[in-house]
Each structure stands twice: as structure tokens, then as C-alpha cells.
C-alpha positions in Angstrom: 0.0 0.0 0.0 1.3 3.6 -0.7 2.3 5.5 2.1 0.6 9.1 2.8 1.1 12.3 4.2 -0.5 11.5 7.6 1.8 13.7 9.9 -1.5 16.4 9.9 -3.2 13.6 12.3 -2.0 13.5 16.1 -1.5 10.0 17.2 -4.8 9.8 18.8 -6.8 10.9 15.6 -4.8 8.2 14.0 -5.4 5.7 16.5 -9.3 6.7 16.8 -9.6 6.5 12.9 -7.6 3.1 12.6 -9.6 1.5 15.7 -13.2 3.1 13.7 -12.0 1.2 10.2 -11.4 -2.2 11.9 -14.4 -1.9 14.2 -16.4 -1.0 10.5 -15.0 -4.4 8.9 -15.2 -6.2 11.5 -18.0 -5.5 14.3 -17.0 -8.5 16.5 -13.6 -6.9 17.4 -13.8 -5.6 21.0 -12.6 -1.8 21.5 -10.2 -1.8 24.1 -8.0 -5.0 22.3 -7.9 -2.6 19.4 -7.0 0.4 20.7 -4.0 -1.5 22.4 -3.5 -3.3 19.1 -3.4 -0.3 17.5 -1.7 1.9 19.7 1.1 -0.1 19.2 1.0 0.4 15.4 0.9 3.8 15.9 4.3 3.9 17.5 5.8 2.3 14.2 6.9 4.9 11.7 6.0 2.5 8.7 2.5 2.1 9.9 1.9 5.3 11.4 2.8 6.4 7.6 -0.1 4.7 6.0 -3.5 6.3 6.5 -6.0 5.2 9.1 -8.1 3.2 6.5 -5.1 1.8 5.3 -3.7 0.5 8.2 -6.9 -0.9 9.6 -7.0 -2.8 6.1 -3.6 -4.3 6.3 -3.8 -4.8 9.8 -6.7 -7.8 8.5 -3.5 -9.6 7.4 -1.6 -9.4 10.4 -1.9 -11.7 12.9 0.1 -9.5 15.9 2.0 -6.5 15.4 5.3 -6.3 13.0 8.3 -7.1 15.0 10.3 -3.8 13.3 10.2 -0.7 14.1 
């Protein structure tokens, strides 16, 4: 997936926007294991890079967090 611009976001609009997009495509997904889920993705420069939507649609094919930072 291309990366964007998303330094405009703070990390929490970015985590609130990732943790909205998975909770959209998947509405069994509790909201606290996602926000720590994605807090954690937040805090890694190559997925803090892709936009919210993005990142909650790649995050389907991840099983747990990337190991890199």
C-alpha cells in the first residue's frame, strides 16, 4: 500500500480512525484490544505512515504487530 502524508493527524486521531476502520470491517472486534492493538501500530513509523483506512485494512492480514520498528 502507498504511504501518505499523515503527519496532519495526532497519534490519537490516527489511532481513533484506525480503531473506527477495523471496528467498520469487522463489528465482533472488542474496543479496548484494538485500541492497544493499535496503539502499538501507531508507534511504528512504517505504519503510522499509511493512513488510518489503510492501516486498519492491512492490519486484516496481520496476525500481531510487525516485529520492526
Amino acid at each position: 500500500m502507498p504511504t501518505q502524508d499523515t503527519t496532519q493527524l495526532t497519534d490519537q486521531q490516527w489511532i481513533d480512525g484506525t480503531v473506527k476502520k477495523m471496528m467498520a470491517l469487522d463489528e465482533g472486534l472488542g474496543d479496548e484490544d484494538l485500541k492497544e492493538f493499535v496503539t502499538d501500530l501507531a508507534a511504528r513509523p512504517n505504519w503510522r505512515a499509511l493512513s488510518p483506512d489503510d492501516a486498519a485494512t492491512k492490519a486484516f492480514g496481520e496476525l500481531e504487530p510487525p516485529e520492526g520498528r
